[in-house]
Phi, psi and omega in degrees: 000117183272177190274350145303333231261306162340265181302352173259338161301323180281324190278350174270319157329283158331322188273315192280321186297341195294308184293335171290326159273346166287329172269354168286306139353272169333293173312270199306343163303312183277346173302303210293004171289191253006311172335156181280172183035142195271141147303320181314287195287340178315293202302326189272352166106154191288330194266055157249154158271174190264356156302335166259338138321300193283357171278306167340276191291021177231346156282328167283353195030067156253025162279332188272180221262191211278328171316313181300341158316296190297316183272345170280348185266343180270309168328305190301322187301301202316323172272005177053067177209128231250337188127207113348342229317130171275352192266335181252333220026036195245173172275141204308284205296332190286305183318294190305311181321304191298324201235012225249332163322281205289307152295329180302299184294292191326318188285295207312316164323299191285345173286310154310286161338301205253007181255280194329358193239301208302318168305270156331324173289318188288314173302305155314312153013269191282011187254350194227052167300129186098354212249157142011294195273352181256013148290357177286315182289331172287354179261309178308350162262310185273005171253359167272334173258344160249024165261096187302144205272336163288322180293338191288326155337269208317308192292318178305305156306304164320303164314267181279029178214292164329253192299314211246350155062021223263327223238136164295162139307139187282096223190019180113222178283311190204152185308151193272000166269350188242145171299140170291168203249166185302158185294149153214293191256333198090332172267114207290339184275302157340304195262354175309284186336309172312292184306346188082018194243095158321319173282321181280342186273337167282330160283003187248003186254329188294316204305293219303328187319278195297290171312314174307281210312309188285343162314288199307318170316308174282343146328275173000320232245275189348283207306316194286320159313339160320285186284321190280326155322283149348300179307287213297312158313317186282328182307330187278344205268159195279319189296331201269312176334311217279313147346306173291313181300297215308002187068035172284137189300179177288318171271358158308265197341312162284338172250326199280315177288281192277349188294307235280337201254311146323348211254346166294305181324305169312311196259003157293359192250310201261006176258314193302306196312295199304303194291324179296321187271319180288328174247021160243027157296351206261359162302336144320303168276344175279315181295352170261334172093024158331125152286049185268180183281343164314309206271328185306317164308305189303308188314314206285319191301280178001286196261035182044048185275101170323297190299292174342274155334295147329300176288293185311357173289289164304328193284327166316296178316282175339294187304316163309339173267326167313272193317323168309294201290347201283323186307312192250040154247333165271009181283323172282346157297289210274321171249124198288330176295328202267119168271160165261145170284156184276000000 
Protein backbone atom coordinates (compact mmCIF):
# COMPACT_ATOMS: atom_id res chain seq x y z
CA UNK A 1 0.00 0.00 0.00
CA UNK A 2 1.82 3.24 -0.99
CA UNK A 3 1.48 6.45 1.00
CA UNK A 4 -0.55 7.77 -1.99
CA UNK A 5 -2.82 5.17 -2.52
CA UNK A 6 -5.35 7.02 0.68
CA UNK A 7 -5.39 10.29 -0.45
CA UNK A 8 -6.24 9.85 -4.30
CA UNK A 9 -8.96 7.18 -2.79
CA UNK A 10 -10.31 9.84 -0.70
CA UNK A 11 -10.30 12.52 -3.85
CA UNK A 12 -11.60 10.09 -6.22
CA UNK A 13 -14.46 8.92 -3.88
CA UNK A 14 -15.07 12.34 -3.30
CA UNK A 15 -15.19 13.47 -6.88
CA UNK A 16 -17.71 10.60 -8.07
CA UNK A 17 -20.20 11.45 -4.69
CA UNK A 18 -20.12 15.05 -6.22
CA UNK A 19 -22.97 13.99 -8.95
CA UNK A 20 -24.93 12.32 -6.65
CA UNK A 21 -25.50 14.80 -4.40
CA UNK A 22 -26.13 17.12 -6.77
CA UNK A 23 -29.27 14.54 -7.95
CA UNK A 24 -30.00 14.11 -4.38
CA UNK A 25 -30.45 18.07 -4.29
CA UNK A 26 -32.56 18.07 -7.05
CA UNK A 27 -34.90 14.87 -6.29
CA UNK A 28 -35.52 16.02 -2.80
CA UNK A 29 -36.57 19.62 -3.82
CA UNK A 30 -39.12 18.76 -6.56
CA UNK A 31 -40.55 15.97 -3.82
CA UNK A 32 -41.03 17.94 -1.09
CA UNK A 33 -43.12 20.65 -3.75
CA UNK A 34 -45.11 17.31 -4.04
CA UNK A 35 -46.12 16.86 -0.82
CA UNK A 36 -49.30 17.06 0.22
CA UNK A 37 -50.60 20.04 2.01
CA UNK A 38 -49.18 24.04 2.16
CA UNK A 39 -46.54 25.11 4.69
CA UNK A 40 -47.90 28.23 4.35
CA UNK A 41 -51.53 27.89 6.08
CA UNK A 42 -49.69 25.17 8.57
CA UNK A 43 -47.21 28.12 9.59
CA UNK A 44 -50.49 30.71 9.61
CA UNK A 45 -52.50 28.51 11.80
CA UNK A 46 -56.24 27.12 11.05
CA UNK A 47 -57.95 30.51 11.79
CA UNK A 48 -55.78 32.56 9.13
CA UNK A 49 -57.66 34.21 5.99
CA UNK A 50 -56.17 34.32 3.00
CA UNK A 51 -55.04 37.69 2.82
CA UNK A 52 -52.47 36.26 5.99
CA UNK A 53 -51.93 33.16 4.17
CA UNK A 54 -50.57 34.83 1.11
CA UNK A 55 -48.24 37.10 3.43
CA UNK A 56 -47.15 33.76 5.06
CA UNK A 57 -46.24 32.37 1.50
CA UNK A 58 -44.82 35.36 0.34
CA UNK A 59 -42.17 35.66 3.61
CA UNK A 60 -41.03 32.08 2.97
CA UNK A 61 -41.01 32.67 -0.79
CA UNK A 62 -43.11 30.07 -2.09
CA UNK A 63 -44.86 32.44 -3.85
CA UNK A 64 -42.12 32.73 -6.72
CA UNK A 65 -42.34 30.39 -9.20
CA UNK A 66 -40.14 26.84 -8.57
CA UNK A 67 -36.85 27.54 -10.68
CA UNK A 68 -36.59 30.74 -8.49
CA UNK A 69 -36.61 28.43 -5.54
CA UNK A 70 -34.21 26.23 -6.94
CA UNK A 71 -31.87 28.71 -7.31
CA UNK A 72 -32.41 30.47 -4.02
CA UNK A 73 -31.85 27.14 -2.44
CA UNK A 74 -28.86 26.21 -4.13
CA UNK A 75 -27.32 29.94 -3.29
CA UNK A 76 -28.20 29.38 0.21
CA UNK A 77 -26.57 25.78 0.34
CA UNK A 78 -23.69 27.26 -1.61
CA UNK A 79 -23.17 29.26 1.32
CA UNK A 80 -23.65 26.49 3.94
CA UNK A 81 -26.95 27.57 4.74
CA UNK A 82 -29.16 24.91 4.96
CA UNK A 83 -32.92 27.19 5.93
CA UNK A 84 -35.34 27.52 8.21
CA UNK A 85 -37.42 25.14 9.98
CA UNK A 86 -41.38 26.89 10.02
CA UNK A 87 -42.07 24.12 12.73
CA UNK A 88 -39.08 24.75 15.05
CA UNK A 89 -37.88 28.10 13.73
CA UNK A 90 -34.35 27.63 14.31
CA UNK A 91 -32.35 27.04 11.72
CA UNK A 92 -32.20 23.65 9.84
CA UNK A 93 -28.34 22.94 10.16
CA UNK A 94 -28.68 24.06 13.73
CA UNK A 95 -31.75 21.80 14.48
CA UNK A 96 -29.49 18.62 12.82
CA UNK A 97 -26.26 19.58 14.54
CA UNK A 98 -28.54 19.59 17.62
CA UNK A 99 -29.89 16.46 16.91
CA UNK A 100 -27.42 14.51 15.63
CA UNK A 101 -25.91 13.47 19.13
CA UNK A 102 -28.67 11.70 19.89
CA UNK A 103 -29.03 9.38 17.00
CA UNK A 104 -25.46 9.12 17.00
CA UNK A 105 -25.71 7.42 20.46
CA UNK A 106 -28.84 5.06 19.87
CA UNK A 107 -27.15 3.81 16.39
CA UNK A 108 -23.91 2.91 18.08
CA UNK A 109 -25.73 1.48 21.02
CA UNK A 110 -27.79 -0.73 19.27
CA UNK A 111 -24.77 -1.57 16.76
CA UNK A 112 -22.29 -2.70 19.47
CA UNK A 113 -25.35 -4.82 20.73
CA UNK A 114 -25.91 -6.37 18.06
CA UNK A 115 -22.66 -7.02 16.16
CA UNK A 116 -21.26 -8.51 19.85
CA UNK A 117 -24.30 -10.69 19.65
CA UNK A 118 -25.03 -11.17 15.55
CA UNK A 119 -21.01 -12.20 14.87
CA UNK A 120 -20.18 -14.63 17.24
CA UNK A 121 -23.66 -16.15 16.47
CA UNK A 122 -23.41 -16.05 12.77
CA UNK A 123 -19.85 -18.17 13.25
CA UNK A 124 -21.07 -20.85 15.35
CA UNK A 125 -23.57 -20.77 13.05
CA UNK A 126 -21.72 -21.92 10.39
CA UNK A 127 -19.43 -24.33 12.22
CA UNK A 128 -22.29 -26.05 13.65
CA UNK A 129 -24.77 -26.64 10.47
CA UNK A 130 -28.19 -28.06 11.26
CA UNK A 131 -27.39 -27.43 15.21
CA UNK A 132 -29.26 -25.82 17.93
CA UNK A 133 -27.37 -22.81 17.10
CA UNK A 134 -27.45 -22.44 13.84
CA UNK A 135 -31.30 -22.77 14.08
CA UNK A 136 -31.18 -19.98 16.58
CA UNK A 137 -29.54 -17.56 14.05
CA UNK A 138 -31.93 -18.83 11.48
CA UNK A 139 -34.97 -17.44 13.76
CA UNK A 140 -33.03 -14.71 14.98
CA UNK A 141 -32.55 -13.16 11.25
CA UNK A 142 -36.17 -14.19 10.52
CA UNK A 143 -37.88 -12.17 13.79
CA UNK A 144 -35.29 -9.14 12.64
CA UNK A 145 -36.91 -9.01 9.24
CA UNK A 146 -40.13 -9.76 10.13
CA UNK A 147 -40.64 -7.89 12.99
CA UNK A 148 -41.31 -4.25 12.63
CA UNK A 149 -39.07 -2.30 14.96
CA UNK A 150 -42.41 -0.13 16.51
CA UNK A 151 -43.98 -3.72 17.26
CA UNK A 152 -40.70 -4.62 18.94
CA UNK A 153 -40.92 -1.10 20.79
CA UNK A 154 -44.20 -1.53 21.78
CA UNK A 155 -43.83 -4.90 22.79
CA UNK A 156 -40.61 -4.35 24.86
CA UNK A 157 -42.38 -1.42 27.06
CA UNK A 158 -45.26 -3.44 27.73
CA UNK A 159 -43.14 -6.10 29.06
CA UNK A 160 -40.25 -4.12 30.83
CA UNK A 161 -41.57 -0.71 31.93
CA UNK A 162 -45.65 -1.95 32.21
CA UNK A 163 -45.77 -4.96 33.79
CA UNK A 164 -42.67 -5.49 34.87
CA UNK A 165 -41.26 -1.91 35.96
CA UNK A 166 -37.77 -3.27 35.09
CA UNK A 167 -37.54 -0.20 32.70
CA UNK A 168 -37.90 4.29 33.05
CA UNK A 169 -40.26 5.47 31.38
CA UNK A 170 -39.69 5.92 27.60
CA UNK A 171 -39.78 9.66 27.71
CA UNK A 172 -36.32 10.51 25.89
CA UNK A 173 -32.50 10.75 26.65
CA UNK A 174 -33.01 11.25 30.36
CA UNK A 175 -35.02 10.91 33.14
CA UNK A 176 -36.86 14.59 34.07
CA UNK A 177 -34.75 14.49 37.49
CA UNK A 178 -31.65 14.42 36.22
CA UNK A 179 -29.85 17.28 34.00
CA UNK A 180 -28.08 16.91 30.79
CA UNK A 181 -24.11 16.09 32.08
CA UNK A 182 -21.65 19.25 30.44
CA UNK A 183 -21.46 19.13 26.85
CA UNK A 184 -18.26 17.09 25.27
CA UNK A 185 -19.17 14.54 22.84
CA UNK A 186 -23.38 14.80 22.94
CA UNK A 187 -23.79 11.38 23.91
CA UNK A 188 -25.10 11.84 27.12
CA UNK A 189 -23.71 8.52 29.01
CA UNK A 190 -20.23 9.35 27.70
CA UNK A 191 -20.07 13.05 29.02
CA UNK A 192 -21.90 11.64 32.13
CA UNK A 193 -18.65 9.41 32.82
CA UNK A 194 -16.70 12.04 31.85
CA UNK A 195 -18.17 14.70 34.32
CA UNK A 196 -17.50 11.85 36.85
CA UNK A 197 -21.43 11.67 37.31
CA UNK A 198 -22.39 8.62 38.02
CA UNK A 199 -26.03 8.55 38.80
CA UNK A 200 -26.81 10.55 35.60
CA UNK A 201 -24.62 7.98 33.12
CA UNK A 202 -26.88 5.13 34.69
CA UNK A 203 -29.71 7.01 34.15
CA UNK A 204 -28.97 7.63 30.72
CA UNK A 205 -27.83 4.09 29.92
CA UNK A 206 -31.31 2.98 31.06
CA UNK A 207 -33.48 5.79 29.10
CA UNK A 208 -30.88 4.06 26.62
CA UNK A 209 -31.39 0.22 27.16
CA UNK A 210 -34.94 -0.43 25.71
CA UNK A 211 -34.37 1.51 22.29
CA UNK A 212 -30.85 0.00 21.81
CA UNK A 213 -32.01 -3.19 22.47
CA UNK A 214 -35.20 -3.07 19.78
CA UNK A 215 -32.73 -1.06 17.15
CA UNK A 216 -30.08 -3.90 17.98
CA UNK A 217 -32.61 -6.75 16.70
CA UNK A 218 -33.30 -5.36 13.54
CA UNK A 219 -29.37 -4.73 13.25
CA UNK A 220 -28.95 -8.03 13.67
CA UNK A 221 -30.51 -9.98 11.44
CA UNK A 222 -27.96 -8.42 8.26
CA UNK A 223 -24.68 -9.06 9.83
CA UNK A 224 -25.51 -12.39 11.40
CA UNK A 225 -26.69 -13.50 7.90
CA UNK A 226 -23.85 -12.22 6.73
CA UNK A 227 -21.46 -13.49 8.68
CA UNK A 228 -22.91 -16.99 8.46
CA UNK A 229 -23.10 -17.00 4.75
CA UNK A 230 -20.04 -15.44 4.12
CA UNK A 231 -18.47 -18.30 7.18
CA UNK A 232 -19.93 -20.81 5.50
CA UNK A 233 -18.74 -20.16 1.99
CA UNK A 234 -15.14 -19.75 3.07
CA UNK A 235 -15.07 -22.63 5.44
CA UNK A 236 -15.73 -24.71 1.75
CA UNK A 237 -12.49 -22.94 0.06
CA UNK A 238 -9.69 -24.74 -1.04
CA UNK A 239 -7.05 -22.58 1.11
CA UNK A 240 -9.09 -23.51 4.58
CA UNK A 241 -8.82 -27.56 3.25
CA UNK A 242 -5.31 -27.36 2.89
CA UNK A 243 -4.93 -25.32 6.39
CA UNK A 244 -6.81 -28.17 7.77
CA UNK A 245 -4.46 -31.03 5.80
CA UNK A 246 -1.30 -29.01 6.79
CA UNK A 247 -2.59 -29.69 10.96
CA UNK A 248 -3.03 -26.37 11.99
CA UNK A 249 -5.20 -26.21 14.98
CA UNK A 250 -9.10 -25.33 14.43
CA UNK A 251 -8.72 -22.03 15.91
CA UNK A 252 -5.95 -20.71 14.08
CA UNK A 253 -7.87 -22.01 10.82
CA UNK A 254 -11.16 -20.70 11.85
CA UNK A 255 -10.05 -17.03 13.03
CA UNK A 256 -6.76 -16.57 11.42
CA UNK A 257 -7.96 -18.11 7.70
CA UNK A 258 -11.51 -18.00 7.51
CA UNK A 259 -12.94 -15.32 10.03
CA UNK A 260 -9.83 -12.83 9.03
CA UNK A 261 -11.10 -13.27 4.99
CA UNK A 262 -15.09 -13.18 6.03
CA UNK A 263 -14.68 -10.08 7.59
CA UNK A 264 -14.87 -7.44 4.13
CA UNK A 265 -18.30 -8.89 3.84
CA UNK A 266 -18.91 -8.09 6.95
CA UNK A 267 -18.00 -4.77 7.82
CA UNK A 268 -19.50 -4.12 4.19
CA UNK A 269 -23.03 -5.00 5.77
CA UNK A 270 -22.37 -3.02 9.14
CA UNK A 271 -21.11 0.30 7.41
CA UNK A 272 -24.69 -0.05 4.99
CA UNK A 273 -26.61 -1.14 8.37
CA UNK A 274 -24.88 1.75 10.32
CA UNK A 275 -25.76 4.79 7.40
CA UNK A 276 -29.22 2.76 7.14
CA UNK A 277 -30.13 2.93 10.96
CA UNK A 278 -28.87 6.23 11.60
CA UNK A 279 -31.50 8.24 9.49
CA UNK A 280 -34.18 5.28 9.38
CA UNK A 281 -34.43 4.96 13.35
CA UNK A 282 -37.08 6.43 12.82
CA UNK A 283 -40.47 4.35 14.28
CA UNK A 284 -38.08 3.92 17.12
CA UNK A 285 -37.33 7.34 18.07
CA UNK A 286 -40.97 8.26 17.89
CA UNK A 287 -42.07 5.45 19.90
CA UNK A 288 -39.37 6.12 22.81
CA UNK A 289 -39.94 9.90 22.18
CA UNK A 290 -36.21 9.80 21.11
CA UNK A 291 -34.91 13.54 20.21
CA UNK A 292 -33.16 12.30 16.91
CA UNK A 293 -32.61 12.93 13.72
CA UNK A 294 -35.73 10.28 13.28
CA UNK A 295 -38.21 12.37 15.10
CA UNK A 296 -37.22 15.36 13.41
CA UNK A 297 -37.79 14.04 9.98
CA UNK A 298 -41.39 12.87 10.76
CA UNK A 299 -42.39 16.40 12.59
CA UNK A 300 -40.72 17.98 9.15
CA UNK A 301 -42.98 15.47 6.67
CA UNK A 302 -46.36 16.21 9.22
CA UNK A 303 -45.78 19.72 8.58
CA UNK A 304 -44.88 19.88 5.11
CA UNK A 305 -41.32 21.64 6.51
CA UNK A 306 -39.16 22.24 2.95
CA UNK A 307 -35.82 23.71 4.50
CA UNK A 308 -36.37 20.49 7.16
CA UNK A 309 -36.78 17.93 5.01
CA UNK A 310 -34.16 19.33 2.65
CA UNK A 311 -31.67 19.24 5.24
CA UNK A 312 -32.31 15.95 6.56
CA UNK A 313 -32.10 14.14 2.97
CA UNK A 314 -28.90 15.83 2.62
CA UNK A 315 -27.52 15.68 5.62
CA UNK A 316 -28.21 11.62 5.40
CA UNK A 317 -26.51 11.49 1.83
CA UNK A 318 -23.45 13.40 3.31
CA UNK A 319 -23.26 10.68 5.82
CA UNK A 320 -23.61 7.73 3.87
CA UNK A 321 -20.73 9.39 1.49
CA UNK A 322 -18.67 9.95 4.61
CA UNK A 323 -18.98 6.30 6.05
CA UNK A 324 -18.35 4.70 2.18
CA UNK A 325 -15.29 6.39 1.99
CA UNK A 326 -14.76 5.75 5.89
CA UNK A 327 -15.46 1.69 4.46
CA UNK A 328 -12.63 1.77 1.64
CA UNK A 329 -10.32 3.26 3.20
CA UNK A 330 -10.56 0.54 5.92
CA UNK A 331 -10.64 -2.07 3.34
CA UNK A 332 -7.11 -0.94 2.27
CA UNK A 333 -5.56 -1.17 5.80
CA UNK A 334 -6.89 -4.32 6.52
CA UNK A 335 -6.54 -6.30 3.28
CA UNK A 336 -3.40 -4.29 1.80
CA UNK A 337 -4.01 -6.63 -2.07
CA UNK A 338 -7.08 -4.90 -2.81
CA UNK A 339 -5.91 -2.11 -4.87
CA UNK A 340 -7.83 0.81 -6.62
CA UNK A 341 -6.53 1.49 -10.24
CA UNK A 342 -5.44 5.05 -10.79
Amino acid sequence: MTSRSIPSLVLRRLLQAVPALAGIVVVTFILTRALPGDPAILFAGPTADEKTIAEVRKNLGLDKPLAAQFVFYVKSLAHGDLGRSISTGQGVGEELVRRIPASLELTLAALMLSVSIAVPLGVMAATRPNSWVDHLCRVTVSCGVSLPPFFTGLAFIALFYVYLGWSPAPMGRLNILYSAPPHVTGLYVIDAILAGDGKTARAALLQLLLPACTLALFTAAPIARMTRGTMLQILQSDFVRTARAAGLARRTVLWTYAFRNAMLPVITTFGMVFSFTLGANVLVEKVFSWPGLGSFAVDALVSSDYAAVQGFVLAMAVIFVLLNLAIDIFYTIVEPRLRIDA
